[in-house]
N, CA, C and O of each residue as an XYZ file, in Angstrom:
736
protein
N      -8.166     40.008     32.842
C      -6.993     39.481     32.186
C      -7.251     38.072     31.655
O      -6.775     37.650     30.601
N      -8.029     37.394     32.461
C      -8.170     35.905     32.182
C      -9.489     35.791     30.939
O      -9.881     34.754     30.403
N      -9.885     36.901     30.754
C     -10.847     36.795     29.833
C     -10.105     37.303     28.557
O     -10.107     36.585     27.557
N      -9.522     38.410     28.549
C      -8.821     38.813     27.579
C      -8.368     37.385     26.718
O      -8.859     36.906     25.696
N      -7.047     36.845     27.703
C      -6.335     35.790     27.077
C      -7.272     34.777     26.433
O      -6.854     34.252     25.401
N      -8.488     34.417     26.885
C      -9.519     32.795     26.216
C      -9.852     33.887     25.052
O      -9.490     33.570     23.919
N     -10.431     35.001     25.201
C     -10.685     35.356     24.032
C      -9.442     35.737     22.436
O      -9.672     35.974     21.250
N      -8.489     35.648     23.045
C      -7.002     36.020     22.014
C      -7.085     34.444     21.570
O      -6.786     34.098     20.428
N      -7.392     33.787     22.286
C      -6.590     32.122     22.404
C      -7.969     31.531     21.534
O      -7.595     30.613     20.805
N      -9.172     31.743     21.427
C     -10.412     31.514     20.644
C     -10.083     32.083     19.199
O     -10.311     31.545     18.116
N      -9.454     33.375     19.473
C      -8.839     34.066     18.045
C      -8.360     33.064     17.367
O      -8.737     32.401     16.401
N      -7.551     33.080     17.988
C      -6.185     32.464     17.461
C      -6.646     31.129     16.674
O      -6.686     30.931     15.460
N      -6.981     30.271     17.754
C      -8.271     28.554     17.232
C      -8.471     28.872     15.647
O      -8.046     28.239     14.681
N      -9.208     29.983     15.691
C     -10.308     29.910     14.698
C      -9.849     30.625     13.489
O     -10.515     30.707     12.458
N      -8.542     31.199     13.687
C      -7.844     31.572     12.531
C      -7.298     30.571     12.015
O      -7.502     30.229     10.850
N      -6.431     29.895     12.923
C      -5.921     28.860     12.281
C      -6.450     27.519     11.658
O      -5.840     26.811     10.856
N      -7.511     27.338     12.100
C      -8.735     26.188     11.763
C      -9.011     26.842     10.282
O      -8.893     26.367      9.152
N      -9.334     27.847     10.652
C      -9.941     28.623      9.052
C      -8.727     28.264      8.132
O      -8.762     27.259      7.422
N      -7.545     29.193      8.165
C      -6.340     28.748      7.523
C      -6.715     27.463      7.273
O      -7.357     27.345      6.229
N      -6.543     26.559      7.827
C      -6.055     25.009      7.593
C      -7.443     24.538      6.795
O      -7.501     23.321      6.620
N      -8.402     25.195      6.358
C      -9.825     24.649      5.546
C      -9.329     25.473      4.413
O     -10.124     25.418      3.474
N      -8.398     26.141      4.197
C      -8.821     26.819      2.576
C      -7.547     26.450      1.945
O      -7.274     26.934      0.847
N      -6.635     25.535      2.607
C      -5.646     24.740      2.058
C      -5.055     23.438      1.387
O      -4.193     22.959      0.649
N      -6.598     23.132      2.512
C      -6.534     21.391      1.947
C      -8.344     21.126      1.452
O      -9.394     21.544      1.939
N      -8.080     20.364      0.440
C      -9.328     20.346     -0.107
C     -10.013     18.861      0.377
O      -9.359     17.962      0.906
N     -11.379     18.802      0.101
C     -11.860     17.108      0.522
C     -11.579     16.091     -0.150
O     -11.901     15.053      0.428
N     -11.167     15.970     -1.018
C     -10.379     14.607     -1.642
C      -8.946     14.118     -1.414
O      -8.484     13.051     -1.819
N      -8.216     15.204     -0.596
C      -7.144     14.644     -0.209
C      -5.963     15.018     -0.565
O      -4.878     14.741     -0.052
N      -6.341     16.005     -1.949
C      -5.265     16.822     -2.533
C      -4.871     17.868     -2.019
O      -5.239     17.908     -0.845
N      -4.046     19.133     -2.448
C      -3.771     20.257     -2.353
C      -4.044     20.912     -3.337
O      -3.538     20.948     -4.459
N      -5.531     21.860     -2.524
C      -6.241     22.887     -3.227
C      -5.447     24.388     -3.481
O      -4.807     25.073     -2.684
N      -5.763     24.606     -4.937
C      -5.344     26.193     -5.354
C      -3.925     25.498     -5.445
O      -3.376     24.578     -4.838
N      -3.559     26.398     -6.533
C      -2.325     26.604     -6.805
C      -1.674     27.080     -6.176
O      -0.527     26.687     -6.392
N      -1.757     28.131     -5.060
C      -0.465     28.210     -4.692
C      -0.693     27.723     -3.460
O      -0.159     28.453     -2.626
N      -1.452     26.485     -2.814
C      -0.769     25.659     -1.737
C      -0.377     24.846     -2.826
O       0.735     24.656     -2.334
N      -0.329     24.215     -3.859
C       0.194     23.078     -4.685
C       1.921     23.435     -4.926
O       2.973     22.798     -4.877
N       1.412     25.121     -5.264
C       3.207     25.783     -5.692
C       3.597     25.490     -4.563
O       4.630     24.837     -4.705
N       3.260     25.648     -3.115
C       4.489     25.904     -2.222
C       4.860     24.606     -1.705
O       5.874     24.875     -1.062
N       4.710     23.667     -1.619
C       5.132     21.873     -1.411
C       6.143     22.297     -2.251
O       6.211     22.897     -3.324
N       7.278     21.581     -1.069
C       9.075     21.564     -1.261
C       9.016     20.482     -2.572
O       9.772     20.686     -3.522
N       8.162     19.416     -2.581
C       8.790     19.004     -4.169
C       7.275     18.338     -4.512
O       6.389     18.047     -3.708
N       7.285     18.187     -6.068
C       6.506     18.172     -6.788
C       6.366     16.741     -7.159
O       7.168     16.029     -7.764
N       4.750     16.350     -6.499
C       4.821     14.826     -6.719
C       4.719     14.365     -8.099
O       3.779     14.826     -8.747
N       5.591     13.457     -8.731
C       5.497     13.111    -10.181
C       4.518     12.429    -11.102
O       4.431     12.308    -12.324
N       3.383     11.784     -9.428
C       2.505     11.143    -10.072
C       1.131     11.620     -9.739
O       0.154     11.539    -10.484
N       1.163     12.124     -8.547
C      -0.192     12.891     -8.077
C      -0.140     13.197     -6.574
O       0.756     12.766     -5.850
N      -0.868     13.750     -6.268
C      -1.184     14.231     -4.615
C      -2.589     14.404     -4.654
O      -2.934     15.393     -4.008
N      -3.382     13.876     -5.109
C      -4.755     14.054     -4.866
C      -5.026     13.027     -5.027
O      -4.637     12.323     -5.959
N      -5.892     12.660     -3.984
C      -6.365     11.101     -3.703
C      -7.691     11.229     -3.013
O      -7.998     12.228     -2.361
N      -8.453     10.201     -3.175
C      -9.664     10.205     -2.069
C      -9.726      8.419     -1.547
O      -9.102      7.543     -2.145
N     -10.505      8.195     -0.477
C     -10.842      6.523     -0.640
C     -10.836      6.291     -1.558
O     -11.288      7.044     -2.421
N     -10.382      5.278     -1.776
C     -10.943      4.380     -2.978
C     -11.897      3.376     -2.556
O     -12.277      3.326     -1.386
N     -12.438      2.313     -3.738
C     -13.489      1.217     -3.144
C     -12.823     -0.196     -2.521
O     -11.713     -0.660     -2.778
N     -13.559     -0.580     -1.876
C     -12.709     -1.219     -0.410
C     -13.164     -2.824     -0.992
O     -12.700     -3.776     -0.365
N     -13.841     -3.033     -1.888
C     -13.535     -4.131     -2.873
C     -11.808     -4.431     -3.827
O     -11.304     -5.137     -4.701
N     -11.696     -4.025     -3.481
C      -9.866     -3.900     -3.863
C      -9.144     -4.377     -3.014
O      -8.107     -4.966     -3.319
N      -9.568     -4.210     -1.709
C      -9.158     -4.126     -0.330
C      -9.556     -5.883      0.030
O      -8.870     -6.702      0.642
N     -10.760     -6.032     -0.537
C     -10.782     -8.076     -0.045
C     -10.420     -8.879     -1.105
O     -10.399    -10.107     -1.023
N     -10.051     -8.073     -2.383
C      -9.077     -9.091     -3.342
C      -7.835     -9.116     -2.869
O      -7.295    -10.213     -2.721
N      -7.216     -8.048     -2.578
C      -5.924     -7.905     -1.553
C      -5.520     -8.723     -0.927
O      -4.387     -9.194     -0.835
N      -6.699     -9.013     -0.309
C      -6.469     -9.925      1.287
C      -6.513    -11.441      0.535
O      -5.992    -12.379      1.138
N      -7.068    -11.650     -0.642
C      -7.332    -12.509     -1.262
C      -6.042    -13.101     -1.608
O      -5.857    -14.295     -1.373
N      -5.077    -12.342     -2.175
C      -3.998    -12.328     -2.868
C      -3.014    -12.996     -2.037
O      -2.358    -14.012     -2.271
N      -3.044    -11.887     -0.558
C      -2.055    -12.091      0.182
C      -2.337    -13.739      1.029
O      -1.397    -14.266      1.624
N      -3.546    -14.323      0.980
C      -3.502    -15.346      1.591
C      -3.649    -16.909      0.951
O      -3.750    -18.046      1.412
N      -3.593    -16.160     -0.642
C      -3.232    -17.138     -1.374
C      -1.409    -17.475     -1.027
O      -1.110    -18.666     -1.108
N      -0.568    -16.759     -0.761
C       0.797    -16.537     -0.974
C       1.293    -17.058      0.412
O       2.370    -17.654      0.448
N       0.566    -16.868      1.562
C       0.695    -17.796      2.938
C       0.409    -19.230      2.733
O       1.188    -20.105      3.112
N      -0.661    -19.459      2.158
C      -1.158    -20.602      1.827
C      -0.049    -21.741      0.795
O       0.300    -22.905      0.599
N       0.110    -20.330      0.397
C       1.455    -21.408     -0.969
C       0.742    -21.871     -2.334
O       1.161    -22.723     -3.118
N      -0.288    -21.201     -2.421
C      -0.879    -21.380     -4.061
C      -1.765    -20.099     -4.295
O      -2.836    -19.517     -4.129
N      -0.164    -20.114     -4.943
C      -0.596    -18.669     -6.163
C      -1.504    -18.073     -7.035
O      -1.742    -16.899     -7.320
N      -2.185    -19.683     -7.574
C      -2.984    -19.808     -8.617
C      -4.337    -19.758     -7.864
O      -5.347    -19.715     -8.566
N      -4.476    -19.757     -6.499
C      -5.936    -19.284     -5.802
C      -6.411    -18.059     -5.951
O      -7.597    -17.761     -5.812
N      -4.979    -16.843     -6.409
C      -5.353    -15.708     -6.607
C      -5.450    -15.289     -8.075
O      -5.863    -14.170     -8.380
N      -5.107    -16.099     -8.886
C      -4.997    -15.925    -10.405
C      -6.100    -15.045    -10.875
O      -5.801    -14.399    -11.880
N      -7.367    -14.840    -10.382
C      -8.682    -14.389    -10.863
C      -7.890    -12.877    -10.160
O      -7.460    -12.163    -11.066
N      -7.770    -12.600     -9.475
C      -7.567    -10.962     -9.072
C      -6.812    -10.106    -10.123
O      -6.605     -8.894    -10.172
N      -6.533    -10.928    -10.789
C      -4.862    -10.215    -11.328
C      -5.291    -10.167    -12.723
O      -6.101    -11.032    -13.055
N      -4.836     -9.171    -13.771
C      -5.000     -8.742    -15.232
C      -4.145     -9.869    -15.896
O      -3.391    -10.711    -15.409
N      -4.579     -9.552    -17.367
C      -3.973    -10.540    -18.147
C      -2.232    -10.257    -18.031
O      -1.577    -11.295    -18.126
N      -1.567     -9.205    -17.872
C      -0.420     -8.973    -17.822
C      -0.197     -8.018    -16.741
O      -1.068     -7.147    -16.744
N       0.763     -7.868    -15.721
C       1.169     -7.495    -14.861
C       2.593     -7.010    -14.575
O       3.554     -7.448    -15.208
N       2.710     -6.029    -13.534
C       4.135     -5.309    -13.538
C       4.843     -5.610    -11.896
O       3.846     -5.598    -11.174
N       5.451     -5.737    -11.452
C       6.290     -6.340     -9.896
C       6.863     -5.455     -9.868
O       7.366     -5.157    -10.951
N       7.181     -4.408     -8.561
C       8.611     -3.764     -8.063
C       8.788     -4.578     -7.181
O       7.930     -4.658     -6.302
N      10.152     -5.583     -7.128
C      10.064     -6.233     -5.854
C      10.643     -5.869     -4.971
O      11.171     -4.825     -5.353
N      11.038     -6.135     -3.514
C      11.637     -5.016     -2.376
C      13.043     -5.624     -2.665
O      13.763     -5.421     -1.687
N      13.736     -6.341     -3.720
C      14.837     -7.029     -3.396
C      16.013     -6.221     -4.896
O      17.178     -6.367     -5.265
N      14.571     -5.213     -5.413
C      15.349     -4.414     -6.949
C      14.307     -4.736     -7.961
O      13.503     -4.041     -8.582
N      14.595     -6.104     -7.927
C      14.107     -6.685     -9.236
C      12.854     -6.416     -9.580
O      12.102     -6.013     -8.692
N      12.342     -6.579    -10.952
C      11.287     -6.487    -11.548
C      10.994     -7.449    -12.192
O      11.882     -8.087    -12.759
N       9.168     -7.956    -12.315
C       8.697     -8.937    -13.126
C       8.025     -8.710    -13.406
O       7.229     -8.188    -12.626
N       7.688     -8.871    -14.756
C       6.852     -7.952    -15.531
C       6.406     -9.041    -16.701
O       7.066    -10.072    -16.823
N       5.498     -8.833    -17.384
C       4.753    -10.087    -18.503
C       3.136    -10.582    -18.379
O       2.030    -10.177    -18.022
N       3.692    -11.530    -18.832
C       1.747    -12.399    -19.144
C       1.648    -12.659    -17.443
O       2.659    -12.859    -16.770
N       0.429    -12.626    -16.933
C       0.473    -13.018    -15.612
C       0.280    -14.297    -15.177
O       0.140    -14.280    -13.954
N       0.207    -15.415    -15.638
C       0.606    -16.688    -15.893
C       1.691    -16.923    -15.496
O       1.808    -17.277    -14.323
N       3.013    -16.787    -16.458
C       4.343    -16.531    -16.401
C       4.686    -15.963    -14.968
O       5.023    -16.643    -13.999
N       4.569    -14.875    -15.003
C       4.615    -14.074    -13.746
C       4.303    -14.784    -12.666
O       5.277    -15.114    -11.990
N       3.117    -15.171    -12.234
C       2.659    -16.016    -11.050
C       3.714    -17.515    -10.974
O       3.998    -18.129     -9.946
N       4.069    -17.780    -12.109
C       5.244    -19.209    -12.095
C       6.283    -18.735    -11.493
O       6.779    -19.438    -10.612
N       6.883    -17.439    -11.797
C       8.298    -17.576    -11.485
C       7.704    -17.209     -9.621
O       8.280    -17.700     -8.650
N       6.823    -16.536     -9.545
C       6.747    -16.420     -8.327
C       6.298    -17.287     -7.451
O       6.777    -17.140     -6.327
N       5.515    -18.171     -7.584
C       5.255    -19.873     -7.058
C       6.604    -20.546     -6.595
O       6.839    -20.993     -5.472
N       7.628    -20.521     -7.936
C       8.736    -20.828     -7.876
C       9.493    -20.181     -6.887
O      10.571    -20.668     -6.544
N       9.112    -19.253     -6.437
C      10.379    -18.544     -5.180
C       9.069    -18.774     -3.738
O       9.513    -19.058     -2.625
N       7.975    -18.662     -3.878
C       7.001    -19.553     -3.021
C       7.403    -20.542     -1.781
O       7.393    -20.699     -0.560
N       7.887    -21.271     -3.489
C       8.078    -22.779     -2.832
C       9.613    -22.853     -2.104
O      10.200    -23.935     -2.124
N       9.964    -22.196     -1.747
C      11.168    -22.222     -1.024
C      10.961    -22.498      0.268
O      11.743    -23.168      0.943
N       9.929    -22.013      0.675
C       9.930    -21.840      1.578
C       8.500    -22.725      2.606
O       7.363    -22.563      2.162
N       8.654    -23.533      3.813
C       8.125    -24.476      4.498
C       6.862    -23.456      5.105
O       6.184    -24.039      5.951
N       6.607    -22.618      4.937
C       5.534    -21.745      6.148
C       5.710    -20.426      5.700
O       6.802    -20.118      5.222
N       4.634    -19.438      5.796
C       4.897    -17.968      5.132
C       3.532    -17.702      6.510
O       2.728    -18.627      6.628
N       3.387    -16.627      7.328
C       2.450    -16.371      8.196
C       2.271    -14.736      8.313
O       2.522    -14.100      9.337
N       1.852    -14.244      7.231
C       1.653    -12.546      7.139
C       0.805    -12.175      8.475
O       0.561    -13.003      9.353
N       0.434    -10.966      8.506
C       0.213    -10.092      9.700
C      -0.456     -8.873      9.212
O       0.288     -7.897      9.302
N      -1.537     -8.631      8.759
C      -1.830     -7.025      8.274
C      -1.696     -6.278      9.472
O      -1.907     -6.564     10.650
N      -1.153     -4.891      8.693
C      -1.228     -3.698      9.778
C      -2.078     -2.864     10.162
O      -2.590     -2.380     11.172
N      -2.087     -2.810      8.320
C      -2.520     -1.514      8.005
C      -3.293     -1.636      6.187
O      -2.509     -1.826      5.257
N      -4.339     -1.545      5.988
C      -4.418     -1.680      4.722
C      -5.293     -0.409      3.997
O      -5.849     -0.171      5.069
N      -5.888      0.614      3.080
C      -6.796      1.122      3.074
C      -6.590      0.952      1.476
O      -5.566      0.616      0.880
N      -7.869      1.284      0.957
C      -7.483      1.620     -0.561
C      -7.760      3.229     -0.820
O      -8.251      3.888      0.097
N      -7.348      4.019     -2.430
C      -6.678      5.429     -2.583
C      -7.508      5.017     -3.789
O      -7.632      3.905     -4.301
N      -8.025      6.139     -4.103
C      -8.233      6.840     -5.685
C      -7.720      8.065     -5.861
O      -8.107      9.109     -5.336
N      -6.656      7.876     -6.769
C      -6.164      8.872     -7.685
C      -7.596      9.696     -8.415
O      -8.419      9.098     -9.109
N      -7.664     11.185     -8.078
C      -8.647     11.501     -8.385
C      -8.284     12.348     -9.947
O      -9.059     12.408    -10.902
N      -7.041     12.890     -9.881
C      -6.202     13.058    -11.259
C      -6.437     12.203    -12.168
O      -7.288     12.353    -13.045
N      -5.288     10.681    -11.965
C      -5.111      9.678    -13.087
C      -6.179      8.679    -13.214
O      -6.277      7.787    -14.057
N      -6.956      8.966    -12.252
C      -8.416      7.710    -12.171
C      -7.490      6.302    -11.636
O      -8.048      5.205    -11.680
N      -6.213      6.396    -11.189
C      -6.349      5.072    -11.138
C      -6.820      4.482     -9.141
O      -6.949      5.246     -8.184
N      -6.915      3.457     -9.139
C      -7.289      2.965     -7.684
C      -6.100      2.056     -7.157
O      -5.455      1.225     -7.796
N      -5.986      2.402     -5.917
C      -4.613      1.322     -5.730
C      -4.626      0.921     -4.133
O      -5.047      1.796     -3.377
N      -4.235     -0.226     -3.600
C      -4.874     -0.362     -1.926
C      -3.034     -0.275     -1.802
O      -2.171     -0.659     -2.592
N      -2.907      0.530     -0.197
C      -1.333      0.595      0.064
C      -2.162     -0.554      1.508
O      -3.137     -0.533      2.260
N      -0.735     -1.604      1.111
C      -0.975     -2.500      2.820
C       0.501     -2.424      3.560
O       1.592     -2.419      2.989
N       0.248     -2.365      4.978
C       1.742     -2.516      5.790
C       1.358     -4.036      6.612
O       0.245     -4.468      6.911
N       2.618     -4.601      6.826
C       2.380     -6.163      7.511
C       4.046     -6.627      8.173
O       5.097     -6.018      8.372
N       3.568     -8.027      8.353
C       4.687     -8.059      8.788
C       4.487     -9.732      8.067
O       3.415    -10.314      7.907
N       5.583    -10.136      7.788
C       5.703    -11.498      7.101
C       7.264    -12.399      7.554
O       8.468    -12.171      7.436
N       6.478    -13.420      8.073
C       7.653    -14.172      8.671
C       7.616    -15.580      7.788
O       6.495    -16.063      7.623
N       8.723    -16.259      7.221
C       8.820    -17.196      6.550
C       9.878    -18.099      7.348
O      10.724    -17.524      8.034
N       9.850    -19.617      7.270
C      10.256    -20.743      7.098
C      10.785    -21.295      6.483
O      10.144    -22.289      6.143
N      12.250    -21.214      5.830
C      12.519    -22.244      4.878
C      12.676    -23.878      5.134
O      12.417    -24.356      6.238
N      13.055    -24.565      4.192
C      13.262    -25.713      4.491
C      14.309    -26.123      5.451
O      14.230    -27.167      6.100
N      15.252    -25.321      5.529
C      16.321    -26.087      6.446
C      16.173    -25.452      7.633
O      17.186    -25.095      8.236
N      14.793    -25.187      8.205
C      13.870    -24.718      9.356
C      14.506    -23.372      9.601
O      14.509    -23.232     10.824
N      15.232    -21.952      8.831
C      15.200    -21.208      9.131
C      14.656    -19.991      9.430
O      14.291    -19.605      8.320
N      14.357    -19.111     10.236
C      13.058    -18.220     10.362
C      13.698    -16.337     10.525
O      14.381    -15.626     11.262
N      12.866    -16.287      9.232
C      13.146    -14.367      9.127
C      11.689    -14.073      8.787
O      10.709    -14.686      8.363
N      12.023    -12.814      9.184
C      10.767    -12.240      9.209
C      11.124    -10.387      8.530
O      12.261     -9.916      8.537
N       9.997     -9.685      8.057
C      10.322     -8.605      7.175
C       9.150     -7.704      6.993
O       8.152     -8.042      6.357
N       9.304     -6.514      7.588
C       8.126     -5.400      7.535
C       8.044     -5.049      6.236
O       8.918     -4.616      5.485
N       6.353     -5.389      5.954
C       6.519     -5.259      4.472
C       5.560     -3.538      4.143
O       5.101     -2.881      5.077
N       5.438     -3.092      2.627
C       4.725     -1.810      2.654
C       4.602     -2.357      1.054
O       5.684     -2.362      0.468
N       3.608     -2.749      0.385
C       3.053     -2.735     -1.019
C       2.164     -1.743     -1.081
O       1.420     -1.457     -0.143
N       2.186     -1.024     -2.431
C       1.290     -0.345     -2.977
C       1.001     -1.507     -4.542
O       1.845     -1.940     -5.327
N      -0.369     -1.701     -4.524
C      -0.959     -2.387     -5.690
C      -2.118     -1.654     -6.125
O      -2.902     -1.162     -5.314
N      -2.308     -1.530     -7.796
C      -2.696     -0.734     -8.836
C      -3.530     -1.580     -9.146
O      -3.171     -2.757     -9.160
N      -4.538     -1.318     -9.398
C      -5.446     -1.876     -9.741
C      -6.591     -1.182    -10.793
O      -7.239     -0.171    -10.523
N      -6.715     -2.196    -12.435
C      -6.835     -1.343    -13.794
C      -8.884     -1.067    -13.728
O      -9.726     -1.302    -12.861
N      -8.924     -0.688    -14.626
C     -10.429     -0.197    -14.503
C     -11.339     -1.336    -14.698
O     -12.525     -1.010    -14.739
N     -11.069     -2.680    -14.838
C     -11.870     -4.036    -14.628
C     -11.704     -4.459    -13.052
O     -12.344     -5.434    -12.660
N     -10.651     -3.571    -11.916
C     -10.890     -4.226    -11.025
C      -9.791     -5.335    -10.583
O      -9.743     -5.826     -9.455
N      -8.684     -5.734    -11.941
C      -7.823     -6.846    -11.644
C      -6.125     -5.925    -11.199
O      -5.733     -4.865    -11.687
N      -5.616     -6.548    -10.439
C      -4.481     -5.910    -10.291
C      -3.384     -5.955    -11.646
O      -3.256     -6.979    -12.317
N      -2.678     -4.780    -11.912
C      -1.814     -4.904    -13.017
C      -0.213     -4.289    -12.533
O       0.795     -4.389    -13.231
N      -0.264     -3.825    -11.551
C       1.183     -3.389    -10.664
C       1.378     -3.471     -9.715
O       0.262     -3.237     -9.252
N       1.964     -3.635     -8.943
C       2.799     -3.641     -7.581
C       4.162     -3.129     -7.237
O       5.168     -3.631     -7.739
N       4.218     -1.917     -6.202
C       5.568     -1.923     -5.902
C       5.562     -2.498     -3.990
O       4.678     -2.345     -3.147
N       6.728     -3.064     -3.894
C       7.144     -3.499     -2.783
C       8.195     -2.854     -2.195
O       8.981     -2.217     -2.896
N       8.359     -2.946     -0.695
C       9.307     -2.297     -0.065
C       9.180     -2.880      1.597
O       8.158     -2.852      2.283
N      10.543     -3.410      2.004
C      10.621     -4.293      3.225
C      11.472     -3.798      3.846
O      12.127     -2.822      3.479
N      11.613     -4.482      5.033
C      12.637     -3.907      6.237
C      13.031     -5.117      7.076
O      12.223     -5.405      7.959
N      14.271     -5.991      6.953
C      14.286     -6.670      7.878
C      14.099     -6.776      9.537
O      14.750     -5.992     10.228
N      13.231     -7.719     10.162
C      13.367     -7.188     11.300
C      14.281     -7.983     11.932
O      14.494     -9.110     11.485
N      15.051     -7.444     13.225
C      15.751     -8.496     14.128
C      15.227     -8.028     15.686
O      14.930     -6.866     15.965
N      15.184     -9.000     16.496
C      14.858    -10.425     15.670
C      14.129    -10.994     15.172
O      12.941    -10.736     15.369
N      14.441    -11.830     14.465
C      13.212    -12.473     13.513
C      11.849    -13.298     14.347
O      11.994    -14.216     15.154
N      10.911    -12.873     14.038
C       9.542    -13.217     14.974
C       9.649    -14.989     15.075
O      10.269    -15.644     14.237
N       9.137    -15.425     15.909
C       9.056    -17.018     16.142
C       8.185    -17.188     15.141
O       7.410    -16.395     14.607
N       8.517    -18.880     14.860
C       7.749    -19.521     13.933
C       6.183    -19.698     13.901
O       5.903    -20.687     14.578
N       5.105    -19.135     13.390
C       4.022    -19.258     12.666
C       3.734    -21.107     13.239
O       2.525    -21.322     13.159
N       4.080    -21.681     13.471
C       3.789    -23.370     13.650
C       3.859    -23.769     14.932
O       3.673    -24.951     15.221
């Protein structure tokens, strides 16, 4: 009896292992059409992804510690001549990236201390649209001047064009409470 069952239960393993290899393919997508047909909804921009190159991944970090630091313009070299913002607050900024980096310096400077936290960072290639994009999760606690302290789980996805410079960003945050102690 006890042999019967390891051998049903080995069945079983190796059906389902099998199943689960002729569904998902190695880049990350969903192979054959009809595992693509049967996904409850249809991604608008892609579902096939692989790593991307992890040089994306230390301009990133580049970016983000220009923006702790409080000068924007340390990261100016990462970024394309024109650029697109989803910010987590609605808004959008979009233009010459010059411009762009001002108004955002300008909301910068609000604030006495900025002390990010990576979580989580990897970079993605769109193996469809060719494009490359690093998704990071963190946590970011700020200081304003009249010594107040919030802090906000952050999740960016940034696009990055075929020279390598970033040209989009969408953002998306979560306040936390309570707000983490001060960075100082």
């Amino acid at each position: 009896m006890q042999k019967t069952l390891i051998a049903v239960l080995a069945l079983f393993l190796f059906a389902c292992n099998a199943e689960e290899k002729k569904g998902a393919d190695t880049k990350g997508g969903v192979a054959g059409s009809s595992a693509a047909d049967s996904l409850l909804y249809k991604p608008t921009y892609s579902s096939a992804f692989e790593m991307g190159d992890a040089k994306n991944v230390a301009s990133l970090m580049n970016v983000w510690k220009a923006w702790d630091d409080g000068n924007l313009q340390a990261g100016r070299k990462y970024f394309a001549d024109s650029m697109r913002f989803y910010l987590r607050d609605g808004s959008k900024s979009d233009g010459p990236t010059d411009s762009t980096l001002a108004g955002g310096q300008m909301y910068r400077n609000i604030f006495t201390s900025v002390k990010s936290t990576v979580h989580v960072v990897f970079p993605l290639k769109s193996t469809d649209k060719k494009d490359n994009w690093v998704c990071i999760w963190g946590t970011e606690v700020t200081t304003d001047k009249q010594g107040k302290i919030d802090s906000v789980g952050i999740q960016e996805s940034w696009r990055f064009n075929k020279d390598g410079k970033i040209d989009m960003m969408y953002q998306y945050s979560k306040a936390l409470l309570p707000p983490a102690t001060s960075p100082n």
